[in-house]
C-alpha positions, -999 to 999 in steps of 0.1 A, spaced: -553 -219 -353 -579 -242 -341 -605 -208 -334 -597 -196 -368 -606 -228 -383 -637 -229 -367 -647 -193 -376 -635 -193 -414 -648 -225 -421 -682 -218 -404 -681 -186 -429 -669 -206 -455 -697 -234 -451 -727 -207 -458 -707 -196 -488 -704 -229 -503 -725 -254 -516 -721 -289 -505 -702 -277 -471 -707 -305 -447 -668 -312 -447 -663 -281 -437 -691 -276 -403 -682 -312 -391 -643 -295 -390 -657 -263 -376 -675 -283 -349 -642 -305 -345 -623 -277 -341 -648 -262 -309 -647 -295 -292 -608 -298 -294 -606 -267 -282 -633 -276 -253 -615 -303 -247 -583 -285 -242 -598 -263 -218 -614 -287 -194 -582 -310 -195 -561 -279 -185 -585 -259 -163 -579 -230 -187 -606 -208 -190 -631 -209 -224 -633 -173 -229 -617 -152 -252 -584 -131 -235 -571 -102 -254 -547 -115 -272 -565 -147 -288 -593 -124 -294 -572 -105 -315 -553 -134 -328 -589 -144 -339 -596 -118 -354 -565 -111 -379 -570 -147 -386 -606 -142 -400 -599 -108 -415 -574 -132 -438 -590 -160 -443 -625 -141 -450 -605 -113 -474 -589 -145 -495 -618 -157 -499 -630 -128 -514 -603 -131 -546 -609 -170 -550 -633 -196 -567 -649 -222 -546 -621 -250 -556 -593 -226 -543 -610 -216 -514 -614 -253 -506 -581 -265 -511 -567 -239 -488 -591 -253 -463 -578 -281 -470 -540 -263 -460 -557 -253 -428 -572 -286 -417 -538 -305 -432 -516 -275 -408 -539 -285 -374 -534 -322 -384 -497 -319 -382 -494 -296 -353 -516 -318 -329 -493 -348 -343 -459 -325 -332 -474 -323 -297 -483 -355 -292 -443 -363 -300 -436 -337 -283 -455 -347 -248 -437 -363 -222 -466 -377 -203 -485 -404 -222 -517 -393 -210 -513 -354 -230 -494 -377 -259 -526 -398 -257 -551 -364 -258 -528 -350 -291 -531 -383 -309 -568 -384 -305 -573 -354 -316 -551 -358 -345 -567 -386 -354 -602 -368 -355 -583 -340 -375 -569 -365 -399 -605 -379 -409 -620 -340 -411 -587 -333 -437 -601 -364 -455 -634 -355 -462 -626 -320 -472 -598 -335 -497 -629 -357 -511 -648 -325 -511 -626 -309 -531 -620 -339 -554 -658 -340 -561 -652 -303 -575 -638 -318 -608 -674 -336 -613 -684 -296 -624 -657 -273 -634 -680 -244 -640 -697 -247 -604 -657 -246 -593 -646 -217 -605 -675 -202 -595 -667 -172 -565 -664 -187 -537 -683 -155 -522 -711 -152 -541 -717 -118 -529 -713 -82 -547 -679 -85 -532 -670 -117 -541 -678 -111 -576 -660 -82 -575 -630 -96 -557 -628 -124 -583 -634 -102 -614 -604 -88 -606 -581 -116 -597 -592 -133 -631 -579 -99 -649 -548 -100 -628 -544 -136 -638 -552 -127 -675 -528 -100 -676 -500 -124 -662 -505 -150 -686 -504 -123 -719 -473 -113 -703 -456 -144 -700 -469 -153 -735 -452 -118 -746 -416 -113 -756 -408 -95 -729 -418 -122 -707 -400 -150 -725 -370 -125 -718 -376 -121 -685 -379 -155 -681 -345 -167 -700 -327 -141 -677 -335 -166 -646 
């Protein structure tokens, strides 16, 4: 999770304006995972398997973003960030030794403050609601991608809105 952070969010950040929340996280997410290899003697490099853990985890977090506007693509940053926060709080319950409990909480800690100032980032959105629902790729693709979710969404809402979707609805 911690790779895929790093790499979305670093993809994310040059898509976005205003990004710093999201490279200080990326860079957070490096040295945690730095950290975690020199503490356990575990190599750095990439094995197969993370590799391709890596990169399913990019493919979906970089073809999301393809579909959303900047606020949505930041608040499920936010998800991410708020996902690692909680995980590196589970180990550090989790550890028997104090020392490794000691290692999770620190990082959590670091995570916690990184969720924070991508929740204020995303808060600062409201300040302009056109800039929010703005792509969040602003790319031929991006434009694309959310040209069609917005017909998608307007398509749902006239069908709610019909009779057929008020029946549908009561039949729940």
């Amino acid at each position: 999770m911690g790779r895929a952070l790093a790499s979305h969010w670093t993809r994310l950040a040059d898509r976005l304006p205003d990004s710093d929340p999201l490279r200080v996280g990326a860079t957070t997410a490096r040295a945690m995972l730095e950290a975690l290899s020199y503490r356990n003697g575990l190599p750095a490099g990439y094995p197969a398997a993370q590799g391709v853990g890596g990169w399913l985890a990019a493919l979906r977090g970089n073809a999301r973003d393809l579909v959303l506007e900047r606020n949505q693509a930041l608040r499920l940053a936010l998800v991410d960030a708020h996902h690692i926060t909680v995980l590196l709080g589970y180990l550090a319950a989790l550890a028997e030794d104090p020392d490794l409990a000691a290692f999770w909480r620190e990082w959590e800690t670091q995570f916690g403050d990184v969720e924070a100032s991508v929740e204020e980032a995303v808060l600062a959105l409201a300040a302009d609601p056109d800039a929010a629902v703005e792509p969040a790729d602003p790319g031929p693709a991006g434009r694309a991608g959310h040209g069609l979710a917005n017909a998608f969404g307007t398509f749902g809402e006239a069908f709610d809105a019909s009779p057929v979707g008020r029946a549908v609805r009561h039949l729940r």
